[in-house]
N, C-alpha and C positions, 0 to 999 in steps of 0.2 A: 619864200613861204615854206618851204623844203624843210631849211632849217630850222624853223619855227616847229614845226609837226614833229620831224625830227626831236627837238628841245622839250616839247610837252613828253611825246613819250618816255624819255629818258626820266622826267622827271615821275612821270608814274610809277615807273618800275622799281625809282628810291623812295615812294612813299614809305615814311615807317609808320603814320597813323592819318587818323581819319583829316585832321585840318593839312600837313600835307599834299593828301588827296584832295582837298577842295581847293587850295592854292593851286594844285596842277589845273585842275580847272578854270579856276575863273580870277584864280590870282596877278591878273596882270595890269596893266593902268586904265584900261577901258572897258572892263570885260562888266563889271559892277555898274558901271555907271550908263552903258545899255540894258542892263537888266530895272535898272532902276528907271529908266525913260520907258519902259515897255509894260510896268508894274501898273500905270492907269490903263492898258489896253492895247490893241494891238496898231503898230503903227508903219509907216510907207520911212523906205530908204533916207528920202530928203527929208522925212521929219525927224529923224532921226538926227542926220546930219543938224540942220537948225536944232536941236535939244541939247546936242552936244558941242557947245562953240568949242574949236580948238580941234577935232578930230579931224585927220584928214581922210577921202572919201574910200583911199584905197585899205588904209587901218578899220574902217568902220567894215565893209567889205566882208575882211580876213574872221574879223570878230564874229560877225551873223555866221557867216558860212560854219566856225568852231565851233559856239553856240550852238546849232542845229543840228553838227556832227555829233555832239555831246548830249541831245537830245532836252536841251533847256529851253530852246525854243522851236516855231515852225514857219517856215515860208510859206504863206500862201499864197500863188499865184492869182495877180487881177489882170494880167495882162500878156497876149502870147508876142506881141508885137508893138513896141518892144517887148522883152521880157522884162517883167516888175512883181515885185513881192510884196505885201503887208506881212510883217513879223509880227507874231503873239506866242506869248511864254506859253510853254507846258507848265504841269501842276507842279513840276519838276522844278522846274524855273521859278516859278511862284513862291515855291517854299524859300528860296534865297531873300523873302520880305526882311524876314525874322532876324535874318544875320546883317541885311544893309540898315535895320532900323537900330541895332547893335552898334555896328560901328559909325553909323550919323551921330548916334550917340556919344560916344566916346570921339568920336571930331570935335562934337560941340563942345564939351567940357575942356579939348584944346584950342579954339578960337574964341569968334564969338559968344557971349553969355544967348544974346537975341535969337542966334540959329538951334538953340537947345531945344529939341521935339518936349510939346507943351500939350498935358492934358487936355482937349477940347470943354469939356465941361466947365474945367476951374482957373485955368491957367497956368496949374502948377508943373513946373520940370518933372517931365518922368524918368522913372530909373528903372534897369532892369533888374531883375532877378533870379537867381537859379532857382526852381520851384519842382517838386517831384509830385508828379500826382497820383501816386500811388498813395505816402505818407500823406499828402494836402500841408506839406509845410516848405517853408523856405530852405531850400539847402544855405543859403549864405549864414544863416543865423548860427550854424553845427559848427561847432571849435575844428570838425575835421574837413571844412570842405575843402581844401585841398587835395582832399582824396578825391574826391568829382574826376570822373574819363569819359571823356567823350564817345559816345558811341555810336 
């Protein structure tokens, strides 16, 4: 685990922009997909574990603990004996919706057609879009959006 804490900060310190810096953070194979079991509300260790088939208990562990270090989520203790936690995202946490419904998206368009996130009202595929809301217009539509920075 040393190494691990170790390896995250090294990679901070070479951030050169802001996605980077979010990779440092939550860019790893499980870090997204407990934020994404915790996005309905807050939940207990073994439910987690069951949400996540495939994680083993000591990786899920390391995750909450970084996560909480990082201030994305919080422990709440329900119990002194044993000790036991319910995990619920910060607002912090929360905002990471916007980026996991992004990239569900662009999964879908690489696998299944049926897994593609679907308007509730009509049925139809949704897509995202870069949108400024200052102007109220689409950035994608501009011949220059390429020039878009993340900020």
């Amino acid at each position: 685990m040393r190494t691990a804490t170790i390896s995250l900060m090294a990679q901070r310190e070479t951030a050169s922009s802001p996605l980077a810096e979010a990779l440092a953070r939550v860019g790893d194979r499980w870090t997204l997909l407990v934020v994404q079991a915790l996005l309905a509300g807050p939940l207990r260790f073994n439910d987690l574990l069951d949400q996540l088939p495939g994680i083993a208990a000591n990786i899920l562990s390391e995750r909450l603990k970084r996560l909480d270090r990082e201030g994305l989520l919080v422990a709440r203790p329900y119990s002194d004996r044993p000790p036991r936690a319910a995990y619920q995202l910060t607002a912090d946490g929360s905002e990471l919706a916007g980026a996991l419904r992004l990239l569900a998206a662009w999964g879908a368009g690489h696998a299944d057609p049926a897994q593609a996130p679907v308007h509730p009202a009509c049925g139809t595929p949704v897509e995202a879009r870069w949108y400024c809301p200052t102007c109220d217009r689409l950035v994608d539509d501009e011949p220059r959006h390429a020039d878009v920075h993340y900020v």
